[in-house]
C-alpha positions as CSV (number, residue, x, y, z in Angstrom):
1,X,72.0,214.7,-20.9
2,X,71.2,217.1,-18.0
3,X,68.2,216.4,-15.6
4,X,65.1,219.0,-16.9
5,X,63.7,220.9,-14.1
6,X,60.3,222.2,-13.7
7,X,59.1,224.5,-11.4
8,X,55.7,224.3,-9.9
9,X,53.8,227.5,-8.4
10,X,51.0,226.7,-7.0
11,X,48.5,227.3,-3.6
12,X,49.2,226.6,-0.2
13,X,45.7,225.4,0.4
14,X,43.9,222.8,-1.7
15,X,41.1,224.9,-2.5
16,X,37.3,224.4,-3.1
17,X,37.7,222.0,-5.9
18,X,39.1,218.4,-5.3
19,X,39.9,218.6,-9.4
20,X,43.0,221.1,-7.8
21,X,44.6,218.8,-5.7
22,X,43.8,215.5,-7.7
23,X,46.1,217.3,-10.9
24,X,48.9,218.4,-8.4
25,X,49.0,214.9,-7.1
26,X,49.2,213.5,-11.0
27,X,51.2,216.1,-12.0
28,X,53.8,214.9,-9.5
29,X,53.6,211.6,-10.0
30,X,54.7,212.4,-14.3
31,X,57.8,214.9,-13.3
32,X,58.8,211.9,-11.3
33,X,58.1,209.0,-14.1
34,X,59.6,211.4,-16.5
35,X,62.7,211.8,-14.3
36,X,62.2,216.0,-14.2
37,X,63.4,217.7,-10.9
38,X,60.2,219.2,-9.4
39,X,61.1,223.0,-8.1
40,X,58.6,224.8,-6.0
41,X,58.2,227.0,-3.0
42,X,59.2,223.8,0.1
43,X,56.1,223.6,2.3
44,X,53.9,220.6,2.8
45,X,50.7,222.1,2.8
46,X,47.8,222.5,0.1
47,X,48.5,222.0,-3.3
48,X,52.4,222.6,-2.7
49,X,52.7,219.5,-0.2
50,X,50.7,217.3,-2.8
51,X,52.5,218.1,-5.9
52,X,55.9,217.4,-3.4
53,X,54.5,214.0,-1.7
54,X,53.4,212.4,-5.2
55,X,56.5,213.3,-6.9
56,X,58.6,212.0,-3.7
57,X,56.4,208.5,-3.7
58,X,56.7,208.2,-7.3
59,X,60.6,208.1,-6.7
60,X,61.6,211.9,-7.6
61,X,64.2,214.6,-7.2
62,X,62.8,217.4,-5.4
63,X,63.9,220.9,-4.9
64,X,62.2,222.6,-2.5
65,X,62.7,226.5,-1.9
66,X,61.7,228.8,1.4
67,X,62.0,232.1,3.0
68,X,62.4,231.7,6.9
69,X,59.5,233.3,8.0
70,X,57.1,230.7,6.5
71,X,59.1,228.0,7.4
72,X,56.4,227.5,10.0
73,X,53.1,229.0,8.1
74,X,53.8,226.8,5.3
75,X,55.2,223.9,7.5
76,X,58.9,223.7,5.9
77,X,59.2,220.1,4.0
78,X,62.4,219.1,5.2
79,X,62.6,215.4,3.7
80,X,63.4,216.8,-0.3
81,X,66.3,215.6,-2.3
82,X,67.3,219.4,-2.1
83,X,65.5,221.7,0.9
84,X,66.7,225.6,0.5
85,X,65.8,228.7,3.0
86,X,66.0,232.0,1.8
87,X,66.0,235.5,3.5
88,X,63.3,237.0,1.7
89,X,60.3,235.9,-0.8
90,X,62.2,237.8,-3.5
91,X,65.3,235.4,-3.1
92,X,62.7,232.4,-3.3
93,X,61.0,233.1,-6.3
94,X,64.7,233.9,-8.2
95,X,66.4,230.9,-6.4
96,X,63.3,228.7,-8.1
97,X,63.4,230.3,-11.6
98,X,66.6,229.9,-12.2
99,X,66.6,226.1,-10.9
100,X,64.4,225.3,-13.5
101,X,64.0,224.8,-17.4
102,X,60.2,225.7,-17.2
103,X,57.4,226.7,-15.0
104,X,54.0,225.5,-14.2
105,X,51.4,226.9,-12.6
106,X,48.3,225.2,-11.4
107,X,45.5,226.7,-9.1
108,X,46.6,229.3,-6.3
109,X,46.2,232.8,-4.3
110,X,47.9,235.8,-4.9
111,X,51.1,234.1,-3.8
112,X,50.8,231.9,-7.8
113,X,49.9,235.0,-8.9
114,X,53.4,236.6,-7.5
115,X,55.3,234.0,-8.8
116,X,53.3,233.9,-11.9
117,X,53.7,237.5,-12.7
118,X,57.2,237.6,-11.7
119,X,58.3,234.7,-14.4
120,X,56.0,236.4,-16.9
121,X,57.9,240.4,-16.2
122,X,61.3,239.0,-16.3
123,X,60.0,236.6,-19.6
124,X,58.8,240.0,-21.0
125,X,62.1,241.8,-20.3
126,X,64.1,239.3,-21.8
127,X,65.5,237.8,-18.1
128,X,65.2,234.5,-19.0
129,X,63.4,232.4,-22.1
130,X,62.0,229.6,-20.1
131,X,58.1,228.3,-21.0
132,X,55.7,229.3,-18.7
133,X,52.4,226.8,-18.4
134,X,49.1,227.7,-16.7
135,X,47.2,224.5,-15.9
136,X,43.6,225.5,-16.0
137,X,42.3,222.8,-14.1
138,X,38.4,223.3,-14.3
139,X,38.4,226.5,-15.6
140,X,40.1,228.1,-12.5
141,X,42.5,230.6,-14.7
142,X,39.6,231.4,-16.9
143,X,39.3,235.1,-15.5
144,X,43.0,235.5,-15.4
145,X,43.4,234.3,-19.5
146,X,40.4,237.1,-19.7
147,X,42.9,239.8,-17.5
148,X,45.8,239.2,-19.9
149,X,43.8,239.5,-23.0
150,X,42.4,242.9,-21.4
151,X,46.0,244.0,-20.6
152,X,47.5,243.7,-24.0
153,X,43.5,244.8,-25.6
154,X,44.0,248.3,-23.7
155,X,47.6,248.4,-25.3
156,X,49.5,248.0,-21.3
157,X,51.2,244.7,-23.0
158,X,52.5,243.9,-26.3
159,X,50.4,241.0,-27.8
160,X,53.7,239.0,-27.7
161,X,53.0,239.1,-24.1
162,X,49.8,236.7,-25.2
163,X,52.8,234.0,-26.6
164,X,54.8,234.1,-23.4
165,X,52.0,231.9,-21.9
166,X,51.0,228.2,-22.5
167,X,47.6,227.2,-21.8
168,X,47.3,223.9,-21.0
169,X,43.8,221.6,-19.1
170,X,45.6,219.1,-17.1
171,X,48.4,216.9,-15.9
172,X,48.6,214.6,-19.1
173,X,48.1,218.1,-21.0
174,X,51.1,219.9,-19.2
175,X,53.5,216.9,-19.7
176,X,53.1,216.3,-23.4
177,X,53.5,220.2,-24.0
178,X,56.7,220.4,-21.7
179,X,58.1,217.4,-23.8
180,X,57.8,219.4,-26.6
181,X,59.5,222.3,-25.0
182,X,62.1,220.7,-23.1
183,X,63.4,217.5,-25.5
């Protein structure tokens, strides 16, 4: 059996809610007690450099993934199992996706959102059939869960586009429903 991989998108601060950084921190910690590969964008700040520090304590395989010019601004984790840089933020996100079985995304910016809406277009056009979670630690994706509906309400989006999402609360949450997907 093949190592499952899971990419994480998620913000390069910590945001205003220590609930964000407290489920990236657990969330790490499962991929690696699970023995899943954590995937995500390579720095080691914010969210990004606590899911990446619990999964490495925990004793996991990380993949980290980043375009040159934020090797700085996102202070490049060197120290992964694997430690990728890319030309270009499109490169990134395609060199991540297709590293992974599934994708998780907990709180972030506009960056998540990126990512995010990439894996959910390229779901949408048949580019890949990986699962996409949205950890809506506290409520944070409320408004976005609200967008999506709107979308596919104002006929932009099929309603299949509705199914290409999992919503899921927390760490514990996340895990059991990737089990489900990727075993």
């Amino acid at each position: 059996m093949t190592q499952k991989s899971v990419c994480v998108y998620c913000g390069s601060r910590n945001g205003a809610n220590s609930a964000y950084s407290e489920a990236a921190n657990t969330f790490g910690t499962l991929l690696a007690q699970e023995g899943w590969r954590l995937v995500y964008g390579a720095g080691d700040v914010g969210l990004m450099g606590e899911v990446a520090r619990a999964a490495q304590s925990a004793g996991g395989d990380t993949f980290g993934v980043i375009p040159v010019h934020l090797l700085r601004r996102e202070v490049g984790k060197t120290d992964l199992t694997r430690f990728v840089v890319t030309e270009t933020m499109h490169e990134r996100k395609k060199v991540m996706i297709m590293n992974a079985d599934a994708v998780v995304v907990l709180p972030g910016g506009p960056g998540s959102l990126d990512e995010l809406f990439e894996a959910l277009t390229w779901r949408q056009l048949g580019l890949h059939e990986k699962p996409i979670l949205v950890m809506n630690v506290d409520g944070y994706w409320n408004a976005l869960h609200d967008l999506l509906q709107q979308v596919i309400g104002q006929g932009f989006a099929d309603g299949s586009l509705a199914e290409f999402i999992t919503w899921v609360d927390d760490p514990s949450d996340a895990m059991s429903t990737l089990r489900e997907f990727l075993t």
